[in-house]
N, C-alpha and C positions, 0 to 999 in steps of 0.2 A: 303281692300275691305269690308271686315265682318263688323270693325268697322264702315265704312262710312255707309252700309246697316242697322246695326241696327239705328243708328243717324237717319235715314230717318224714320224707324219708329217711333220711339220716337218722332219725332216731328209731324210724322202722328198720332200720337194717342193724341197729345196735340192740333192740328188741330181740329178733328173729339172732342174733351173732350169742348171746346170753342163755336165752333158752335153750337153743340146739347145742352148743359147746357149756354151758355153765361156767363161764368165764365174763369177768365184767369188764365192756368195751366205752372208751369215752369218745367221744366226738374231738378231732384233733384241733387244737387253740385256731386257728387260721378258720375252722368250719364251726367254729362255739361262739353263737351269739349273747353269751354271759363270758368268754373270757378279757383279760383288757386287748386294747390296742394293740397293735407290734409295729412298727415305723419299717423295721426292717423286712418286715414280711408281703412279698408280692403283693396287691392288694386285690378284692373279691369280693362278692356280691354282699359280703357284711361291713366291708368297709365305710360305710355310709353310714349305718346306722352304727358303729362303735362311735366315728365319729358325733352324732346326734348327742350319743350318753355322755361323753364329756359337756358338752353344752352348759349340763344342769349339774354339775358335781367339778365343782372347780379344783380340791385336792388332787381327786384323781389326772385330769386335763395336766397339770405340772408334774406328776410323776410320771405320766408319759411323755409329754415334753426332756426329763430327761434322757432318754434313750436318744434323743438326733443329736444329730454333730452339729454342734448352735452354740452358741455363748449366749443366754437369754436369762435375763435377772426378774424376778417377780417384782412388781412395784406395790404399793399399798394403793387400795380405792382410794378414788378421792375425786372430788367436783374439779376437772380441770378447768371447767368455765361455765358459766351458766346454759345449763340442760345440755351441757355433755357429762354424765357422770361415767368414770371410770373403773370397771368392773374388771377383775380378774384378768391382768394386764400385765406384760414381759416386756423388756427393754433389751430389742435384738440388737445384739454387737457385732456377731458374726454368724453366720448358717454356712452351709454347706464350704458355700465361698465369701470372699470380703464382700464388705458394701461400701457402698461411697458415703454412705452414714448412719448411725446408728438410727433408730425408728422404734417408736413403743406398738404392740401390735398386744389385740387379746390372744389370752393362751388358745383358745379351738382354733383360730386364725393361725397362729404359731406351728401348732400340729399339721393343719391343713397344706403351710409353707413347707414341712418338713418334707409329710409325705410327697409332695411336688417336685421337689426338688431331688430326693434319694429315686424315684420311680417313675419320672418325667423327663426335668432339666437335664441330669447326670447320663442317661443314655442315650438320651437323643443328640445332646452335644457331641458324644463318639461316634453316632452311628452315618449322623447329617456332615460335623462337622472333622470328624477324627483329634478332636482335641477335648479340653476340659472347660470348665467356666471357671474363670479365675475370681473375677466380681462381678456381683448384680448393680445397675447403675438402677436409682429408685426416686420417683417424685416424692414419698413420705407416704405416710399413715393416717396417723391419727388425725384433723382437721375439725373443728368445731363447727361444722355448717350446714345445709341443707344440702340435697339433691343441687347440681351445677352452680351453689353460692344464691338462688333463690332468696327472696327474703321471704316468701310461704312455701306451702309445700313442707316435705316429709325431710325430716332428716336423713342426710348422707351416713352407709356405712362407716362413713372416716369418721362419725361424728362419736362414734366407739370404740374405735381406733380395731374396729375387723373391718376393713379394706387395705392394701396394698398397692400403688401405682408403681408399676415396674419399666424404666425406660428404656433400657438393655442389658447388655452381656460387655465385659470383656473376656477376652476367652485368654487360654493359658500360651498360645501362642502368640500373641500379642496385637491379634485382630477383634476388634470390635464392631458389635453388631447394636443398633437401635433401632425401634420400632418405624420411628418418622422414616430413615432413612431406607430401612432392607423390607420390611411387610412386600411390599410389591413389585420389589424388585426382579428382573427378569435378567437370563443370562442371550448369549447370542443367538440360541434358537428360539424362541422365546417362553421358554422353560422357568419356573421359579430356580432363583440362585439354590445354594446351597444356606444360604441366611435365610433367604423368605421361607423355606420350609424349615428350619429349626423354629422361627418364630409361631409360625404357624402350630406348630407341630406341640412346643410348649403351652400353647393360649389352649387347642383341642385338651392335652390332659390335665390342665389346670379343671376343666367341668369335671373332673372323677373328683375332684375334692374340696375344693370349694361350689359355691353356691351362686354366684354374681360372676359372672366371668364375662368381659368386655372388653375390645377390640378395636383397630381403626375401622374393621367393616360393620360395626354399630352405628359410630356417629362421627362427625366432625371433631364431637370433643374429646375422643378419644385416638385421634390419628397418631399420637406419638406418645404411647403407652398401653401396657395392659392390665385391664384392673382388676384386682382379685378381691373377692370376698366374701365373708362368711355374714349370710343375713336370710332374712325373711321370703328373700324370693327367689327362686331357681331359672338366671338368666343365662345362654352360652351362645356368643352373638360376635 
């Protein structure tokens, strides 16, 4: 509703900018909810729904995936295993920083990583830790199974390779952070460290772009990792 309301101004004041001067005013890419994406462009209350439009227009979804700094190769569909079919799918090599291994991840997932990363991971690392992230250390992706390996019950995001478990950082100065280990860590006043609040600090802006975001303070089963992903239900936990 917010979004739709300001839209109405914004074209109320490109209205009233026309008539009064006779000059034609566009609404600038960053405030146009018809133009694409931009990875590099701060992100804003249309963020969400650019993201949404990829969803359903896979062409599109890999031409914006070219704009991030990723080495990310399109795979062909295909039944990786029964009732996981794979749709519109990238074989990330490298993003922002190295990984400890490559991972097949869907393109909106991919996009989703980007934006995380260029507008999340990247500043926060300077700001928390005065350094850079050298690699992400990662449980994997894609996984054939249900919700916690279940034999009923709903299928797991992994099981279409939009989820991501992330289990830490090395950073560029040659400190390394993991979720088991820093999440709760305290310093001698009993202050979150300087790691507990990076980690924190990246799970908090992962909900601006993904859709599943989960933490050790969700469950048991996620004490030493964070899960990301692009699905059906909007969790930040």
């Amino acid at each position: 509703m917010r979004a739709f309301l300001v839209l109405i101004l914004l074209l109320g004041t490109g209205a009233t900018a026309y008539l009064t001067h006779g000059t034609h005013w566009q609404l600038p890419p960053q405030h146009n909810p018809w133009a694409p994406l931009a990875i590099e462009e701060p992100p804003n209350w249309l963020t969400r729904h650019k993201l949404r439009r990829l969803d359903d227009d896979p062409p599109a979804c890999l031409v914006t995936l070219e704009q991030a700094t990723m080495r990310a190769e399109p795979l062909p569909d295909r039944e990786a295993a029964p009732g996981c079919p794979l749709r519109n799918v990238v074989l990330v090599r490298q993003t922002q920083a190295q990984l400890n291994a490559a991972f097949t991840l869907s393109c909106r997932a991919a996009v989703s990583l980007a934006l995380w990363e260029q507008h999340v991971m990247a500043p926060e690392a300077e700001r928390l830790l005065g350094t850079s992230v050298q690699q992400i250390d990662h449980f994997g992706s894609f996984a054939c199974r249900n919700v916690y390996g279940r034999e009923g019950g709903r299928r797991s995001q992994h099981a279409s390779a939009d989820a991501l478990d992330i289990a830490g950082f090395r950073l560029q100065n040659g400190r390394r952070i993991t979720v088991a280990a820093h999440w709760r860590s305290e310093g001698t006043e009993g202050a979150d460290t300087p790691e507990a609040q990076f980690l924190r600090a990246v799970h908090q802006g992962a909900c601006r772009f993904f859709d599943g975001v989960l933490g050790p303070d969700y469950n048991q089963a996620h004490a030493d990792h964070l899960h990301l992903d692009r699905g059906p239900f909007t969790l930040c936990r």
